[in-house]
C-alpha positions as CSV (number, residue, x, y, z in Angstrom):
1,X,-119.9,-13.9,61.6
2,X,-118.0,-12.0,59.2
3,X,-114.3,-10.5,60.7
4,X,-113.1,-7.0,59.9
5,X,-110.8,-8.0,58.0
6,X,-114.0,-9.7,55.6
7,X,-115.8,-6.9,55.8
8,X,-112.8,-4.8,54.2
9,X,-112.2,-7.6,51.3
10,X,-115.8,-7.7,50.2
11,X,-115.1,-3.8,49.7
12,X,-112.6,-4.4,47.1
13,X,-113.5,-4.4,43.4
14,X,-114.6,-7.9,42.5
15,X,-111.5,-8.0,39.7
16,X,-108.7,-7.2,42.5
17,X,-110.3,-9.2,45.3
18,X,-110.7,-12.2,43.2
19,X,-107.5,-12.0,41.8
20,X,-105.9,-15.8,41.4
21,X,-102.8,-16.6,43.9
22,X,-100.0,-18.4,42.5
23,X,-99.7,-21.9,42.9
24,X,-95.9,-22.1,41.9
25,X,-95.6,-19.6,45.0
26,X,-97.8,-21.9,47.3
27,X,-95.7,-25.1,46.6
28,X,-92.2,-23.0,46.5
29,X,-93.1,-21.6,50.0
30,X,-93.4,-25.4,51.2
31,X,-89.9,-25.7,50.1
32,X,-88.4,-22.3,49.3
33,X,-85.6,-22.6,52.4
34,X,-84.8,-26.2,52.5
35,X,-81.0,-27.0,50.5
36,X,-81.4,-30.0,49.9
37,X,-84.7,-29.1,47.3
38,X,-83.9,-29.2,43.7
39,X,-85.8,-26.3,42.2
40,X,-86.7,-26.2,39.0
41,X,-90.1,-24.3,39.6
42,X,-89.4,-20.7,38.9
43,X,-88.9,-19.3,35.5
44,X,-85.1,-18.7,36.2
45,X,-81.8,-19.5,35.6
46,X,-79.2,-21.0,38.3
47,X,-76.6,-18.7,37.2
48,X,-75.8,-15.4,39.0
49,X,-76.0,-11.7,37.2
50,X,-72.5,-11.6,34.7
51,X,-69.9,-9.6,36.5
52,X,-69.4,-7.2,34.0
53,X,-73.0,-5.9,34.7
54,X,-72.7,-5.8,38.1
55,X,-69.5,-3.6,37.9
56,X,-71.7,-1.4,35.7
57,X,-74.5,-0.5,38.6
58,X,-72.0,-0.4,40.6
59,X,-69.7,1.9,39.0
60,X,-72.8,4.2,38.1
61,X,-73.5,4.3,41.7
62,X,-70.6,5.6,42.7
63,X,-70.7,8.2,39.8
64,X,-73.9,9.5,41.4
65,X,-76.8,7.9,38.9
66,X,-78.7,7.2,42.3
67,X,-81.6,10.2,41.4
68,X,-84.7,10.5,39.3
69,X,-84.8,10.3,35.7
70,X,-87.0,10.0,32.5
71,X,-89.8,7.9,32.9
72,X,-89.7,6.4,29.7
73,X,-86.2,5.5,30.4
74,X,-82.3,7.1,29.9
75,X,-81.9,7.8,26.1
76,X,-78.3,5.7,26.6
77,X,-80.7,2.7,27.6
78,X,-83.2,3.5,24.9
79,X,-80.5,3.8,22.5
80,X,-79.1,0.1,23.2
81,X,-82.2,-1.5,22.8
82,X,-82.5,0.1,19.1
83,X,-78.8,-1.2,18.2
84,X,-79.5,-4.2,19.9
85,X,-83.0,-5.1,18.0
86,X,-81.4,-4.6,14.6
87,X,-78.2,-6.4,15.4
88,X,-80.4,-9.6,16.1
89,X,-83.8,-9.3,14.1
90,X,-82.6,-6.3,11.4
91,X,-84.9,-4.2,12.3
92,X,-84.7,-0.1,12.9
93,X,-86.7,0.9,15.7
94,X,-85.7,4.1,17.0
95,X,-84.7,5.0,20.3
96,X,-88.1,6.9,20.9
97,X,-90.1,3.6,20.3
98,X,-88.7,2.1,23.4
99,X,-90.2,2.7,27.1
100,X,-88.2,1.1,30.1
101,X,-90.3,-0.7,32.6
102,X,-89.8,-2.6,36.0
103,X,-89.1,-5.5,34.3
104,X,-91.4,-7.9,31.8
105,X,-94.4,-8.0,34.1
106,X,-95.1,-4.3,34.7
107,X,-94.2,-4.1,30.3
108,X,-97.7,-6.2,29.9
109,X,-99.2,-4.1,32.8
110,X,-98.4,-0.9,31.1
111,X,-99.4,-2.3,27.6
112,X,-103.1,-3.7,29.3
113,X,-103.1,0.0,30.5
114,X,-102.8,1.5,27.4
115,X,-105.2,-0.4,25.5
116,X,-108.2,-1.9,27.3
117,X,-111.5,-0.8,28.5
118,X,-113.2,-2.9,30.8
119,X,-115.2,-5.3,29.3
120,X,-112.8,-6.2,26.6
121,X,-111.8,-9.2,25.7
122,X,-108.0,-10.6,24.6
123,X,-107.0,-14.1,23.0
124,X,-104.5,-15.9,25.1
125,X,-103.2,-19.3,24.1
126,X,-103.4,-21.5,27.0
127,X,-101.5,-23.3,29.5
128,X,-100.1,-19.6,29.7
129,X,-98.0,-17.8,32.5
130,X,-100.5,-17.3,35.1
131,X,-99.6,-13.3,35.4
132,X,-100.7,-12.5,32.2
133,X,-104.7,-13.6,33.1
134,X,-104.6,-11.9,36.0
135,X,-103.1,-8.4,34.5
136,X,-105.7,-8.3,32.4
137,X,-108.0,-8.3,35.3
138,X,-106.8,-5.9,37.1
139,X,-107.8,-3.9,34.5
140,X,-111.0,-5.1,33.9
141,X,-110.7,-6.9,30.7
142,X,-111.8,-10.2,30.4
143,X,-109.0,-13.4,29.4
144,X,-110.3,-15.8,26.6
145,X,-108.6,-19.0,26.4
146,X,-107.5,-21.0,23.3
147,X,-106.4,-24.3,24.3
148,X,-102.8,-25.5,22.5
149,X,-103.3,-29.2,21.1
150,X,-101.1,-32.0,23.0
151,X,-99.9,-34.1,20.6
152,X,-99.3,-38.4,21.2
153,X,-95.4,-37.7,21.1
154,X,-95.4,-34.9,24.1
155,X,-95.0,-31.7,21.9
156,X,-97.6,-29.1,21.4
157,X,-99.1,-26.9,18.4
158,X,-101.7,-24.0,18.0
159,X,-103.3,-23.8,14.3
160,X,-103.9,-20.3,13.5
161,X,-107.1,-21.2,12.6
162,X,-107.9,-21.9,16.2
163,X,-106.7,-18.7,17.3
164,X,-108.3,-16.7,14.7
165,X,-112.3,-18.5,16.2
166,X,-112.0,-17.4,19.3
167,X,-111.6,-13.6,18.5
168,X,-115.4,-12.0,18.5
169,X,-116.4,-8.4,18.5
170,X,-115.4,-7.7,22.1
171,X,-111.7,-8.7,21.1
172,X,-109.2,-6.0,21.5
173,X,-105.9,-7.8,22.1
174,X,-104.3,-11.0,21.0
175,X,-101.8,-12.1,23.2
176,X,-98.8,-14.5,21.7
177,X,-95.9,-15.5,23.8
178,X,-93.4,-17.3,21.3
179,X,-91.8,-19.0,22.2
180,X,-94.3,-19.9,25.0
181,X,-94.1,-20.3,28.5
182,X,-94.7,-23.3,29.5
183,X,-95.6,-25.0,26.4
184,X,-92.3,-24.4,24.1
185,X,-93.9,-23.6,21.5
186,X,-93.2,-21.2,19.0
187,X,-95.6,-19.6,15.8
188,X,-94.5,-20.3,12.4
189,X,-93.5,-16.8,10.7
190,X,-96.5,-18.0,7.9
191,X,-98.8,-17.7,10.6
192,X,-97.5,-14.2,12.5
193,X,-98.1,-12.8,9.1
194,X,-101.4,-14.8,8.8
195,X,-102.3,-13.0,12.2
196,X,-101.0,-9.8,11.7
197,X,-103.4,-9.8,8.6
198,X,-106.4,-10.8,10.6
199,X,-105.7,-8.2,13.1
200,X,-105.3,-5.4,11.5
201,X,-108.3,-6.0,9.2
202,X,-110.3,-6.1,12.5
203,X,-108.9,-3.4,14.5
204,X,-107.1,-5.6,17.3
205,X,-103.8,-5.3,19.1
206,X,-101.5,-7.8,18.9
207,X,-99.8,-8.2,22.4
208,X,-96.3,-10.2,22.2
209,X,-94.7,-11.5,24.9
210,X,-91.1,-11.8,23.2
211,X,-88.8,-12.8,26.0
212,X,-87.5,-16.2,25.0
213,X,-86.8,-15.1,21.9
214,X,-83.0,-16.2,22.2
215,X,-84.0,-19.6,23.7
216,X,-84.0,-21.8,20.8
217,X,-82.4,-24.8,20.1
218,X,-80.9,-25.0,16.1
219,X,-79.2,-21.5,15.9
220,X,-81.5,-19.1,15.1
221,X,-83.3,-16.7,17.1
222,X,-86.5,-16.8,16.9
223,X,-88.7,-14.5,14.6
224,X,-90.2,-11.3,15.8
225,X,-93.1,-9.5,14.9
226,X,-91.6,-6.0,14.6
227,X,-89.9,-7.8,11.7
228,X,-93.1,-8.0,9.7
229,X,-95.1,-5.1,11.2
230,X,-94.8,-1.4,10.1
231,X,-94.3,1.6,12.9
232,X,-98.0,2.1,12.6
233,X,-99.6,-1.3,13.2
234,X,-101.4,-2.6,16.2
235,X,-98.2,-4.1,18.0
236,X,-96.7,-3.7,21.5
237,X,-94.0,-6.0,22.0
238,X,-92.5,-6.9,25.6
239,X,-89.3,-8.0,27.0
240,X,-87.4,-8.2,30.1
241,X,-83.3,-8.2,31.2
242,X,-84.8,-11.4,33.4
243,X,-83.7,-14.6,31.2
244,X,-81.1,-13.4,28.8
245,X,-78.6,-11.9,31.4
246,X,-79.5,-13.4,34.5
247,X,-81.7,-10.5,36.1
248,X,-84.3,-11.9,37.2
249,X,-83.9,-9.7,40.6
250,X,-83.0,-6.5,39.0
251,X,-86.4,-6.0,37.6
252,X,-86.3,-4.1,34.4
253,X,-87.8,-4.5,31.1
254,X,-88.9,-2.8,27.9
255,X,-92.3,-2.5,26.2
256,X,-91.3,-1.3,21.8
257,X,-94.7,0.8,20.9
258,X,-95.9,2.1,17.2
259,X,-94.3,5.1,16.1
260,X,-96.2,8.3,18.2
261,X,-97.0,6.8,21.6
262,X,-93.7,7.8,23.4
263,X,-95.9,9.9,25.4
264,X,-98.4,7.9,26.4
265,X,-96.1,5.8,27.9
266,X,-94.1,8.2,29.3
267,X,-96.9,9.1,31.8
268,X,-98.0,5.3,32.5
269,X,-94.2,4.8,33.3
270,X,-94.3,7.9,35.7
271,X,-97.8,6.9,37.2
272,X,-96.3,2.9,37.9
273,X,-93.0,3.6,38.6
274,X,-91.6,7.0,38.5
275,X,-89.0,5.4,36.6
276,X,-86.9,2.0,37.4
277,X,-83.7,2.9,39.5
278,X,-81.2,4.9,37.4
279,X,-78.3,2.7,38.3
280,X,-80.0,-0.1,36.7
281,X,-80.4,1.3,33.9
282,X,-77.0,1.8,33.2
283,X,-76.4,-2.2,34.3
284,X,-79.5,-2.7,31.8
285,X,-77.6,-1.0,28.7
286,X,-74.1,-2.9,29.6
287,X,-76.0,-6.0,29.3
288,X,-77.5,-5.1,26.0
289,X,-74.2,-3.6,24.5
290,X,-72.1,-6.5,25.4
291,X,-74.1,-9.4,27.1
292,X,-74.0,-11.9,23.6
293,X,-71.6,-14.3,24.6
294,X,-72.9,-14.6,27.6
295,X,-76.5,-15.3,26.1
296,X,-74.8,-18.3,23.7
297,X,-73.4,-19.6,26.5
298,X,-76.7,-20.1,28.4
299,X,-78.7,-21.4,25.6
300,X,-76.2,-24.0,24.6
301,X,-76.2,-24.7,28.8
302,X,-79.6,-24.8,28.1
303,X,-79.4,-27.2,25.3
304,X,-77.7,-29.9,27.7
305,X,-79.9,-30.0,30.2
306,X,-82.6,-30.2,28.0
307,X,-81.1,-33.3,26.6
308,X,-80.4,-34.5,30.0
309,X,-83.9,-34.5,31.1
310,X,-86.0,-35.5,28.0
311,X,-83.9,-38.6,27.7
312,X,-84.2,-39.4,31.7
313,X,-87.8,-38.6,32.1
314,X,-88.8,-40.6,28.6
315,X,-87.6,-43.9,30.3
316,X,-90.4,-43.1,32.9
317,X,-93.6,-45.1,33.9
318,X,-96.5,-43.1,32.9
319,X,-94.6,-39.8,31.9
320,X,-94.9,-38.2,28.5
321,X,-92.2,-35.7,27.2
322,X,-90.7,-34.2,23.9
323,X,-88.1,-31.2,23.4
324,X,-89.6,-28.4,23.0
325,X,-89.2,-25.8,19.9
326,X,-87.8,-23.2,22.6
327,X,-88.2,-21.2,25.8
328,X,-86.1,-23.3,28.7
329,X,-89.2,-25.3,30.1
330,X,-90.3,-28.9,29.8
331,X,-94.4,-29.3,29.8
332,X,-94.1,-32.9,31.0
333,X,-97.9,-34.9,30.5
334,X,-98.0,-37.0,34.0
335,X,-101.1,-40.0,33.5
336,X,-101.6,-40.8,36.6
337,X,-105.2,-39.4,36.9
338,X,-103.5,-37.2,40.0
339,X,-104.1,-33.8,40.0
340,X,-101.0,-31.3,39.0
341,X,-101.0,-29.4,42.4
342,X,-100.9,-32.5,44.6
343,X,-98.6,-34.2,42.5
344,X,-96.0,-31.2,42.7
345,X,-96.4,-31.3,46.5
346,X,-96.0,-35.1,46.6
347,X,-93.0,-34.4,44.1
348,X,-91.5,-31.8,47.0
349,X,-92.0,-33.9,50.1
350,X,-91.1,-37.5,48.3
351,X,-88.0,-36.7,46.8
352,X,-87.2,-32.8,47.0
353,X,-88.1,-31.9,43.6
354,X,-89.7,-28.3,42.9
355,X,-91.6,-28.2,40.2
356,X,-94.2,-25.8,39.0
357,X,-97.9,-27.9,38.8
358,X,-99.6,-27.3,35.5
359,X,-102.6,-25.8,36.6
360,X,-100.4,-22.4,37.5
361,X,-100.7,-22.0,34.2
362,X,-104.9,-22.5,33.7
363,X,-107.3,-24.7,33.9
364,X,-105.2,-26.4,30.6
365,X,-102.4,-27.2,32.6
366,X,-103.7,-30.3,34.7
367,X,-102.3,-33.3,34.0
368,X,-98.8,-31.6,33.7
369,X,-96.2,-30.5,35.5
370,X,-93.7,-27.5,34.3
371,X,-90.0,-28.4,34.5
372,X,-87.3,-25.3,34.6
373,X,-84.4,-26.5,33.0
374,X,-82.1,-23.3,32.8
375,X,-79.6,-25.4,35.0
376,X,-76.2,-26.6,35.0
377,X,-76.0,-30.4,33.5
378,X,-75.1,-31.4,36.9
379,X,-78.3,-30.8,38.4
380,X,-80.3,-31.8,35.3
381,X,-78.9,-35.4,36.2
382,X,-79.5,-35.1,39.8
383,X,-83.0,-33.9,38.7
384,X,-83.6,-37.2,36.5
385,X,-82.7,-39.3,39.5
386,X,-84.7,-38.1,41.5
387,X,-87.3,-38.1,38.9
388,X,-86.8,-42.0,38.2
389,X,-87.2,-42.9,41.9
390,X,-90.3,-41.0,42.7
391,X,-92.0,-42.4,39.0
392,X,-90.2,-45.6,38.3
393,X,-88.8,-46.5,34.8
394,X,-91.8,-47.7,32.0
């Protein structure tokens, strides 16, 4: 017989009360408290917030900057992420093309609020970070999945052409996160433009998820498409403080919008948030003003450990791995027929390894398991020896 607590679930919406739980949240809570875990299965660094920025909220808390404020963000804040987006891609965005948001997540939220109906479809290449599905949901749009293509030596790759067949008339958004969580990958600047073309001839959003942007691995950042779109385009491009400064908790973010929607977000900001805690944003614009060194440092941290861990988990039996164009995650092909989930778990009681099973990330994820590796090079070998007694060398 059906409980109360049944009876007021089947009340819900069918898009919020079939909403997907996280399965990198169910095998962290297995783990979450135990020391002795090694956890590479949350999209986070192992370094703490850089000082300087924590002097910053703190120091604005004791000024007072503890009220209220625009919901669109401080103009201070939204003038550091215009200096900072031409200092690294040479672009001039101004101030008033910039909303703040609580962090990367609620940035997608807002932009699926601004732009879908119910019904519509977007273009997601997939394995993809399991939030993204499930904010289009919530506002009843409808996730189309374009499967990236594993290749024999571990890596992975997305032909525009492939991305460009799944749009149909319902389309509204394409989705590209480049470089990609989990998969590494990033889009060739022949094909942004190649997509941007397609778009615009058809009437669709492009949605980019930009946040790894400073994750790659030969010296270059990598491209972004307000470098190639006009102020007028179909673009919404979104970010977080998370991964380049070590924020992960702080939760702030920006969403960069065509030239004339200031408003519009202004009242989805006030209608989600209010606004994200004023102190923060005054952390948020220290980070962006003087927060470089500190990113170099971290991807070339990165860098190691990456090493580290390709070269240990390539000596194993039945593993497949390759270094990935960017982002700080290894997509790591397992072909031992088990699934991803009970694998991870297996992983966790066996030999105290968190990782994140593939299938958190679609349907497209099993046979994989995600590997964070935004770690100190001292773990990363701890990691691989753990890895080689659980797997055993090929």
């Amino acid at each position: 017989m059906p409980t109360a607590v049944d009876r007021v679930g089947r009340s819900l919406p069918p898009r919020i009360r079939d909403l997907a739980s996280s399965q990198i949240g169910l095998v962290a809570d297995l783990g979450r408290d135990d020391p002795d875990v090694v956890k590479l299965w949350i999209g986070e660094g192992d370094l703490p917030t850089p000082p300087f920025i924590v002097d910053a909220a703190t120091a604005a808390m004791k000024a007072g900057h503890t009220r209220y404020t625009y919901s669109v963000g401080l103009p201070a804040l939204r003038r550091s992420l215009s200096v900072y987006h031409h200092r690294h891609w040479g672009v001039n965005l101004p101030p008033e093309r910039f909303a703040v948001t609580s962090g990367g997540m609620n940035a997608i939220m807002q932009a699926c609020q601004a732009i879908l109906e119910p019904g519509d479809e977007v273009v997601i290449p997939s394995p993809a970070w399991g939030n993204v599905r499930e904010a289009v949901r919530v506002v009843g749009g409808v996730p189309v999945s374009v499967p990236y293509r594993w290749r024999p030596d571990g890596g992975f790759e997305l032909p525009l052409a492939d991305i460009v067949a799944a749009i149909t008339d319902r389309t509204r958004i394409v989705m590209i996160n480049s470089p990609a969580n989990p998969t590494g990958w990033i889009m060739p600047l022949a094909d942004m433009r190649g997509l941007r073309e397609v778009t615009e001839a058809r009437g669709i959003w492009i949605l980019a998820d930009e946040v790894y942007n400073h994750f790659v691995y030969d010296g270059a950042v990598a491209h972004s498409f307000l470098e190639i779109c006009s102020d007028q385009d179909r673009l919404l491009v979104c970010n977080t403080m998370s991964k380049n400064w070590a924020m992960t908790g702080w939760r702030a973010g920006w969403v960069a919008f065509p030239q004339g929607l200031s408003s519009v977000f202004a009242r989805l900001g006030e209608y989600n948030t209010t606004s994200i805690p004023t102190f923060i944003q005054h952390a948020a614009s220290a980070a962006l003003d003087g927060g470089d060194p500190f990113i170099e440092a971290m991807v070339e941290r990165c860098k190691v450990s990456r090493a580290i861990l390709i070269d240990g988990m390539s000596r194993l039996a039945n593993v497949s791995v390759s270094a990935p164009q960017g982002s700080f995650y290894l997509l790591v092909r397992i072909e031992t027929g088990e699934g991803s989930l009970d694998l991870a778990k297996r992983l966790l009681s066996g030999v105290k390894l968190g990782v994140a099973p593939g299938t958190a990330f679609g349907p497209e994820g099993e046979g994989f398991i995600r590997i964070c590796f935004a770690i100190s090079a001292e773990l990363a070998h701890d990691a691989v020896r753990r890895f080689t007694a659980f797997f055993g060398k090929a």
